[in-house]
C-alpha positions as CSV (number, residue, x, y, z in Angstrom):
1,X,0.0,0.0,0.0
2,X,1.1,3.4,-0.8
3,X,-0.5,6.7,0.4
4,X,0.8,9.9,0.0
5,X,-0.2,12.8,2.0
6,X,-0.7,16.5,-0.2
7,X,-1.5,19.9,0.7
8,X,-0.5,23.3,-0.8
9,X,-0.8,25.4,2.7
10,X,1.4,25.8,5.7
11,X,0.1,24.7,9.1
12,X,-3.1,22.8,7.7
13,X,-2.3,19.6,9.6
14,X,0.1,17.5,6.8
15,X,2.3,16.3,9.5
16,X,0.0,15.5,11.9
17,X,-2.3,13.6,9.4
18,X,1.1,11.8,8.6
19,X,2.2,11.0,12.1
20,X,-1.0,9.4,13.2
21,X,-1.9,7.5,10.0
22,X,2.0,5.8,10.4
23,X,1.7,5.2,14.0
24,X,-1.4,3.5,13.4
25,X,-0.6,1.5,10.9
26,X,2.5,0.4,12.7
27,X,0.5,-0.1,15.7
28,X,-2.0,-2.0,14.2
29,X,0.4,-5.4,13.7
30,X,2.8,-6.0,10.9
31,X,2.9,-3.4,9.1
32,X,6.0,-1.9,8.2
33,X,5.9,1.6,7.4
34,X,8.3,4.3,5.7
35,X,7.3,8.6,6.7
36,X,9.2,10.4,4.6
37,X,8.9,14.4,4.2
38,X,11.2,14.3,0.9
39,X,11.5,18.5,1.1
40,X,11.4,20.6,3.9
41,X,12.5,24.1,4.3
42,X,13.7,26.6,7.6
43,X,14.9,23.6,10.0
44,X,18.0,24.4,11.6
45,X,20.8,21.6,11.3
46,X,20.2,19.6,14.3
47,X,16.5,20.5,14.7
48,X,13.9,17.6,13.9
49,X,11.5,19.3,12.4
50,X,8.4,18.1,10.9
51,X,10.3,15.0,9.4
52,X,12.0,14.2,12.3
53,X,8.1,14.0,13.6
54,X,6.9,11.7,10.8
55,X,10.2,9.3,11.1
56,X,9.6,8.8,15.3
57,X,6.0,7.8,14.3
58,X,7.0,5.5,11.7
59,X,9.6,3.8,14.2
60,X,12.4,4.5,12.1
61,X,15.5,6.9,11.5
62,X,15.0,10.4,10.1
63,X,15.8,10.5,6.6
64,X,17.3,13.9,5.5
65,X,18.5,15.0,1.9
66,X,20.1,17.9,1.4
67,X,19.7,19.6,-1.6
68,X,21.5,22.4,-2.9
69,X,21.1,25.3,-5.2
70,X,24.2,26.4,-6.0
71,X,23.2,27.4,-9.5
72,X,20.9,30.7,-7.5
73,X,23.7,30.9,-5.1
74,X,21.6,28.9,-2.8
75,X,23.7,26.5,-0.4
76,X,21.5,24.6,2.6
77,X,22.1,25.9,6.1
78,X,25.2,25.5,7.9
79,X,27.4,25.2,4.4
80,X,29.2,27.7,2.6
């Protein structure tokens, strides 16, 4: 099963929809679930932010990619 969780506005409740439908699932017995928040933006290195959130529901390790715009002159937090 797949399900993928959308929403084009801040603060509507993505995350939280996320968190519990994970939990639940792996609550519910055998299921083994992956939470990922592929993109997120203004979380300080270290912070867990909302996919640090999703991953503790889902039982497993956050899963972070840094991405880098170095073509705007964009580089993520923390880097030069």
């Amino acid at each position: 099963m797949r399900v993928v969780i959308l929403g084009t506005g801040t603060d509507v409740g993505k995350t939280y929809v996320t968190a519990c439908l994970a939990r639940g699932l792996r609550m519910r017995g055998g299921h083994s679930v992956l939470a990922l928040k592929p993109v997120e933006s203004g979380v300080e290195r270290g912070m867990t932010g909302d996919a640090g959130i999703i991953a503790a529901a889902a039982a497993h390790p956050r899963c972070v990619f840094a991405l880098a715009f170095s073509h705007c002159g964009i580089a993520p937090s923390g880097s030069s």
